[in-house]
C-alpha positions in Angstrom: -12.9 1.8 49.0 -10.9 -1.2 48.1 -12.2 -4.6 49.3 -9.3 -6.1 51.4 -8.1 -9.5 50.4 -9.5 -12.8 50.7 -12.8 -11.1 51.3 -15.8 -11.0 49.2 -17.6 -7.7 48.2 -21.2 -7.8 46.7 -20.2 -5.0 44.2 -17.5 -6.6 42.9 -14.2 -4.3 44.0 -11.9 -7.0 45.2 -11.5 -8.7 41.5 -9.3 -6.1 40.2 -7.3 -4.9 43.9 -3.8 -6.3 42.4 -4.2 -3.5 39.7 -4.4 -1.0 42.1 -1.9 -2.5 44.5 0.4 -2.8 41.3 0.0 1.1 40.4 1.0 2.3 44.4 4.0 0.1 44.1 5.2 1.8 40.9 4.7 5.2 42.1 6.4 4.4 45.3 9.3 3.8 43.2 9.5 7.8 42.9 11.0 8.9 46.2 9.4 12.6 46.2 6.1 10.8 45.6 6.6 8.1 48.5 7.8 10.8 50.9 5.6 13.9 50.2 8.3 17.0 50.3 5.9 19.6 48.7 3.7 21.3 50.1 1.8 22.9 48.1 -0.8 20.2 46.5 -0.3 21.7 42.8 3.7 20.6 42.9 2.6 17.3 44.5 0.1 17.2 41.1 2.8 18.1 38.7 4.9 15.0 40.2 2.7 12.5 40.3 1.5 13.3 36.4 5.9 13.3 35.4 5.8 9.5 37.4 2.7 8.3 35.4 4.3 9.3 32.5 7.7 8.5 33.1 6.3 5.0 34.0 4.1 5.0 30.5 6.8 5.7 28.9 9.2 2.9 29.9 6.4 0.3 29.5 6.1 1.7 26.3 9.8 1.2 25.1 9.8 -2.1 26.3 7.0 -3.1 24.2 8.6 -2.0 21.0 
């Protein structure tokens, strides 16, 4: 669970809820992964590991 903003949680989970917000919005960038089409959950895997790395990879070439 993911604290909701402007409220304080005693173990500390709202402090980093902009890196998790951050990651959705990347991923929703991906219109298979926004919209789920597959349906079989192994597909639906395969995509959303091709995104993380497609988005890896353009971070990376923008930092060399």
């Amino acid at each position: 669970m993911i604290a909701r903003r402007g409220v304080a949680h005693g173990s500390g989970l709202g402090k980093v809820r902009w890196v998790v917000a951050r990651a959705f919005a990347w991923l929703h960038q991906f219109k298979r992964l926004r919209i789920r089409y597959e349906r079989r959950a192994d597909l639906h895997q395969g995509l959303l590991e091709l995104a993380c790395s497609v988005i890896c990879l353009r971070r990376l070439s923008r930092a060399f």
